[in-house]
LOKOLKE-200614 format. One record per residue: residue in one letter; x negated, y, z of N, C-alpha, C, O, CB in turn. Coordinates in steps of 0.02 Angstrom, whole numbers. Glycine has a CB too. Example, Ala and Ser with C-alpha at 12.3 -4.5 7.8 and 13.67 -1.06 7.14 Angstrom:
% LOKOLKE-200614
  residu     nxx     nyy     nzz    caxx    cayy    cazz     cxx     cyy     czz     oxx     oyy     ozz    cbxx    cbyy    cbzz
       A    -660    -284     390    -615    -225     390    -660    -165     390    -712    -166     423    -565    -224     452
       S    -642    -112     354    -684     -53     357    -645       2     394    -670      57     402    -704     -30     286
END
This chain:
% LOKOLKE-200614
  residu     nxx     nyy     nzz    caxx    cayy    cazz     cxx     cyy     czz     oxx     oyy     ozz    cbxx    cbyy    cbzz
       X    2923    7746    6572    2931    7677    6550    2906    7671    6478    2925    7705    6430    3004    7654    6556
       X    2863    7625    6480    2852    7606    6406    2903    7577    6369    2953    7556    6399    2800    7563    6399
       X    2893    7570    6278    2927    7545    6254    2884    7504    6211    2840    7542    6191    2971    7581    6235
       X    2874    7446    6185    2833    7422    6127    2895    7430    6076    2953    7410    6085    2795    7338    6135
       X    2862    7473    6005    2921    7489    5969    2908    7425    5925    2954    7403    5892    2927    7569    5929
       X    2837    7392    5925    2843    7353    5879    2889    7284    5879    2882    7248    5830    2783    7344    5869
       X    2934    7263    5928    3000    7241    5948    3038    7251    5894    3081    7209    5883    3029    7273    6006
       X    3031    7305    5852    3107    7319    5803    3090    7295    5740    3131    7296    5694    3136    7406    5790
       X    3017    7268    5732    3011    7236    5669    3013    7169    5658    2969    7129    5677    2961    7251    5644
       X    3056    7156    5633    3093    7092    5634    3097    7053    5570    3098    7088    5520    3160    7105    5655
       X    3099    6973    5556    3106    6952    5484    3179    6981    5485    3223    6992    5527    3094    6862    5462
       X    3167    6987    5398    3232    6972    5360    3279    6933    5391    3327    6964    5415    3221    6939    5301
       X    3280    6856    5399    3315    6811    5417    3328    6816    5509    3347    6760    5526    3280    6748    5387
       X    3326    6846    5549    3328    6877    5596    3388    6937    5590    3443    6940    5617    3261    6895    5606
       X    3358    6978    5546    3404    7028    5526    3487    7048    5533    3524    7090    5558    3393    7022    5474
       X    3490    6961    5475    3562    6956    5450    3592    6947    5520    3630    6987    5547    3581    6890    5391
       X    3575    6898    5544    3572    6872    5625    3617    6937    5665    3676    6944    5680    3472    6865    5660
       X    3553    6981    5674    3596    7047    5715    3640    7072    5690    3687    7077    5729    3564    7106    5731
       X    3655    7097    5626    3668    7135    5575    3753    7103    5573    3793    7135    5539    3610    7124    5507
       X    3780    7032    5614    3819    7015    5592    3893    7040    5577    3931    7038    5529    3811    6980    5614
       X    3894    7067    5650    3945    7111    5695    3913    7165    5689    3931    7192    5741    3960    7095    5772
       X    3883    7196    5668    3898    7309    5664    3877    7311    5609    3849    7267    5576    3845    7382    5719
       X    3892    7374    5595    3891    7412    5512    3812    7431    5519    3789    7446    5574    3956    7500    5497
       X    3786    7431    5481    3718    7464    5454    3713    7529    5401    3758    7565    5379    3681    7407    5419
       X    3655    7528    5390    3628    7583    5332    3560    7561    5320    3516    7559    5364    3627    7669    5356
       X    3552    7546    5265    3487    7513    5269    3434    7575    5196    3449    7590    5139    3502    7403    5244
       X    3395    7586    5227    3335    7644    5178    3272    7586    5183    3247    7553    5228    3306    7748    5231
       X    3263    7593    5114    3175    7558    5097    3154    7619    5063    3187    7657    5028    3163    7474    5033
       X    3094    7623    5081    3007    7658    5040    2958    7627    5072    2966    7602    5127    2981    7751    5051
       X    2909    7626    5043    2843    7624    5045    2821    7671    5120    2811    7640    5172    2816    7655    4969
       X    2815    7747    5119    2807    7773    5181    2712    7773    5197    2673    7772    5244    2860    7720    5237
       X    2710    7775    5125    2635    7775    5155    2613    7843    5087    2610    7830    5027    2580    7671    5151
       X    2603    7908    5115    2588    7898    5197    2659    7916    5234    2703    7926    5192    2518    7956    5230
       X    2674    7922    5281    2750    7945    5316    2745    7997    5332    2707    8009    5379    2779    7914    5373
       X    2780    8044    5305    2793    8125    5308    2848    8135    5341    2892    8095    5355    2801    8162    5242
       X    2842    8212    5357    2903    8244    5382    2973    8254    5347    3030    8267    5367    2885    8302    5396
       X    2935    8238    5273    2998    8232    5223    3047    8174    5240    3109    8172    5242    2971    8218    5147
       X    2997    8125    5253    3044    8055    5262    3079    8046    5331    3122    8002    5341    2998    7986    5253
       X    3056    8091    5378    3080    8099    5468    3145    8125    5448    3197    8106    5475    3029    8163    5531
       X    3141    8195    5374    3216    8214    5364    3274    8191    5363    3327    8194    5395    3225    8231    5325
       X    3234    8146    5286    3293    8091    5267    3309    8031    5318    3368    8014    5320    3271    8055    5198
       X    3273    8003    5352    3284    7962    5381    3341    7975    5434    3390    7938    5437    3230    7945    5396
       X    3332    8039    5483    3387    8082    5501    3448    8084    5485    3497    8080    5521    3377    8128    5491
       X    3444    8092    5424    3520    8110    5388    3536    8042    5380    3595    8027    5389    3525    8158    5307
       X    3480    7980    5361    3521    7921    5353    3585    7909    5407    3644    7895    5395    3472    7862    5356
       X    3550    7921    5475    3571    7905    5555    3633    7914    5533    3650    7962    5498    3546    7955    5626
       X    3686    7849    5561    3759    7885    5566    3780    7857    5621    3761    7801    5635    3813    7876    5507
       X    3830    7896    5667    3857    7848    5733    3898    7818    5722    3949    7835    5691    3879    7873    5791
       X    3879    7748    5754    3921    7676    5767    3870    7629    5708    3882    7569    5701    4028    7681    5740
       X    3809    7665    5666    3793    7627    5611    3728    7609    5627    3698    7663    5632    3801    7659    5545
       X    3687    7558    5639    3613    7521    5630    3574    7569    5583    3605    7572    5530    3618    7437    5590
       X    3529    7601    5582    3491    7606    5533    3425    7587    5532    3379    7602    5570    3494    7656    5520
       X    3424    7529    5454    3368    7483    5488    3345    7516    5399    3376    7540    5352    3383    7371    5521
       X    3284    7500    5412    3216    7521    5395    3174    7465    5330    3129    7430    5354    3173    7519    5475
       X    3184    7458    5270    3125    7390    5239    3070    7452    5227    3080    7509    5206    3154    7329    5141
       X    3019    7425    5244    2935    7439    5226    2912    7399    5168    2891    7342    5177    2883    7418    5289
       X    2914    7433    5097    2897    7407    5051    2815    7435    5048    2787    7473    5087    2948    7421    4997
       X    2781    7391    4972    2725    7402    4957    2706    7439    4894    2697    7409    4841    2701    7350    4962
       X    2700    7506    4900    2665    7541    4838    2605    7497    4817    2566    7466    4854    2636    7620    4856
       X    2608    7502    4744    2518    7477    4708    2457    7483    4746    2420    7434    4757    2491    7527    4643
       X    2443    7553    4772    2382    7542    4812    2376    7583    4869    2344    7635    4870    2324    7552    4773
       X    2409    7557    4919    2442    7599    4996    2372    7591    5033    2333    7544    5037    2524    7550    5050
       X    2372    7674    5065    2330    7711    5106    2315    7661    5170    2260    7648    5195    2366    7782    5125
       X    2371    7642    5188    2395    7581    5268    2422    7532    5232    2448    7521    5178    2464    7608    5339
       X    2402    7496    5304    2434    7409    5262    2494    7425    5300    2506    7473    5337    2389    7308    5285
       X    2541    7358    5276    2613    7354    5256    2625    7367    5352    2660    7408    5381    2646    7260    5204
       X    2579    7315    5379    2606    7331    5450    2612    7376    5481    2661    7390    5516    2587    7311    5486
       X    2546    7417    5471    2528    7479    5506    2597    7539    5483    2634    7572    5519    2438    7505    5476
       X    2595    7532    5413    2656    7585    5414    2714    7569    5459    2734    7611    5499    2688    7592    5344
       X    2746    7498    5452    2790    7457    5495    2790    7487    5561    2839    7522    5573    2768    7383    5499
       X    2757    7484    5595    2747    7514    5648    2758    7567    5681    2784    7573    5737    2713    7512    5650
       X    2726    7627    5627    2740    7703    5629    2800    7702    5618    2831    7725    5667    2707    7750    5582
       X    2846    7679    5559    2898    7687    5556    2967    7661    5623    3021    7686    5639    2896    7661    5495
       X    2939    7618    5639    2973    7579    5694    2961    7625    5751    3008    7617    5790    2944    7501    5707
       X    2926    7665    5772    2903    7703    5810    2960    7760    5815    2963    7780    5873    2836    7720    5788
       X    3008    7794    5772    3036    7828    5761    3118    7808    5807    3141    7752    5819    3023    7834    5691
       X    3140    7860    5821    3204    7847    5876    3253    7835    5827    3291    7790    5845    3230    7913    5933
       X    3267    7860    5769    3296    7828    5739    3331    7782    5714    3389    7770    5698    3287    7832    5732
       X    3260    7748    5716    3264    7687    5675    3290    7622    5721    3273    7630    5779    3188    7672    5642
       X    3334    7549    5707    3367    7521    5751    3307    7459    5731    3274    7425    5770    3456    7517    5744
       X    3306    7458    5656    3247    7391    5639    3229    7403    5594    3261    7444    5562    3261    7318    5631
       X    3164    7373    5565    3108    7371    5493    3093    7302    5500    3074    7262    5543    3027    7423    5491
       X    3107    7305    5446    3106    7223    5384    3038    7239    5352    3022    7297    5342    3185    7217    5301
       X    3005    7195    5339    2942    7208    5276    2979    7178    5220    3018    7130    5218    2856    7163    5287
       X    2953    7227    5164    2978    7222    5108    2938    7154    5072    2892    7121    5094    2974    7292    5074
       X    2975    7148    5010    2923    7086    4961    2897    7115    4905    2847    7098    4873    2966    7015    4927
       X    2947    7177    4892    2917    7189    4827    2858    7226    4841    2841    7246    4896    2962    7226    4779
       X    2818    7237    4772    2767    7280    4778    2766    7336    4751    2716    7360    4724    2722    7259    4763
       X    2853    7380    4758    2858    7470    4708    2901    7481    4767    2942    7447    4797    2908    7487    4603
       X    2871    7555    4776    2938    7601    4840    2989    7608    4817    2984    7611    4756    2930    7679    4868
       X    3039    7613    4835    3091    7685    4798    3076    7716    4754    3017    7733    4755    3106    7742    4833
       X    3108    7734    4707    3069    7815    4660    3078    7874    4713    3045    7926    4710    3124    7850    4568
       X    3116    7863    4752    3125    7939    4801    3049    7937    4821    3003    7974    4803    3189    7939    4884
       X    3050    7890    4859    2983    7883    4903    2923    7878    4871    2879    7914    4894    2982    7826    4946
       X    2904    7836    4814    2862    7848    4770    2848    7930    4741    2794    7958    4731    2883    7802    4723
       X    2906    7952    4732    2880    8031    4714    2862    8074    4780    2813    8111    4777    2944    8076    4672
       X    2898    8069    4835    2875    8095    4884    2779    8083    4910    2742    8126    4935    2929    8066    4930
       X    2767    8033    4897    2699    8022    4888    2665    8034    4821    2604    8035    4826    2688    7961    4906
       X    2682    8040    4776    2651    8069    4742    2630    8142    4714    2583    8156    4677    2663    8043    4718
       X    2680    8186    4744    2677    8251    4779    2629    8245    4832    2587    8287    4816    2743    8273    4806
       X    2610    8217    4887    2605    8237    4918    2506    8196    4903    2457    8210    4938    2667    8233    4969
       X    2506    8166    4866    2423    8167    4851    2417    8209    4800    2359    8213    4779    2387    8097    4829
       X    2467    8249    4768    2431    8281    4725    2435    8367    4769    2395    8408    4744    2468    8269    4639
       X    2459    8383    4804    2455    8421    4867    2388    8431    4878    2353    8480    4862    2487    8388    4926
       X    2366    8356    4924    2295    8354    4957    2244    8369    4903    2201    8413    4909    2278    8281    4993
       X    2251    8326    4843    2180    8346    4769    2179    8420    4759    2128    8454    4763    2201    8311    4671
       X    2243    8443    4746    2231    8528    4712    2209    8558    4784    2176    8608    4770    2319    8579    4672
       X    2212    8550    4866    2186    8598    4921    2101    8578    4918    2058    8620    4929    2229    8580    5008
       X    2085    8504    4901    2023    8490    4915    1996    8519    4835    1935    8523    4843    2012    8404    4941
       X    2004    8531    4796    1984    8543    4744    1983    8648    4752    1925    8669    4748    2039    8495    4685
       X    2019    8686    4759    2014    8746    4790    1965    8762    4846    1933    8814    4850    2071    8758    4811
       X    1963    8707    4889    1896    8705    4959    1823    8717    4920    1775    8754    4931    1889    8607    5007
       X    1839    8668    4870    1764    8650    4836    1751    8715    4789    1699    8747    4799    1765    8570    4784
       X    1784    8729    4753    1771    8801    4731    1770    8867    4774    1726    8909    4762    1816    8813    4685
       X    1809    8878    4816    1791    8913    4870    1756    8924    4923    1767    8974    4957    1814    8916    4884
END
């Protein structure tokens, strides 16, 4: 059976809507790009009996647009819903998690090229 995950991305004002009657946990980053780091945390967000819904914010100058991450992220069993964010800064968690992780890819492609 299929599932369209993109079903769990929902407005804000929708949100509150579901959100009325059960407890949540709500995690925002950016998520671009979406690592295994963030599959961790997102994990540990999970608690039983609790929603864990998802905002997709916008780093300065993201790899994927806001939806496409939306998507991936919504894609995850985890996750109950993703909100798009308004602002345009991740988390600092998530912002550093990406910024590790392009400076990762520069220093391997930069070793390739000398090697």
């Amino acid at each position: 059976m299929f599932l369209d995950t993109r079903t769990k991305i929902i407005p804000r004002h929708e949100l509150q809507a579901r959100l009325e009657s059960h407890a949540a946990h709500w995690v925002s980053g950016s998520f671009d790009p979406l690592l295994a780091e963030h599959l961790r945390r997102l994990d540990q967000a999970q608690e039983p009996g609790r929603l864990l819904v998802v905002e997709v914010t916008n780093p300065p100058q993201p790899l994927l647009g806001q939806r496409a991450r939306a998507e991936l992220v919504a894609a995850l069993s985890m996750v109950d819903y993703v909100v798009l964010g308004e602002g345009r800064e991740g988390s600092p968690v998530d912002t550093d998690i990406t910024e590790r992780f392009i400076g990762h890819v520069l220093d391997r492609h930069h070793q390739e090229a000398r090697g």
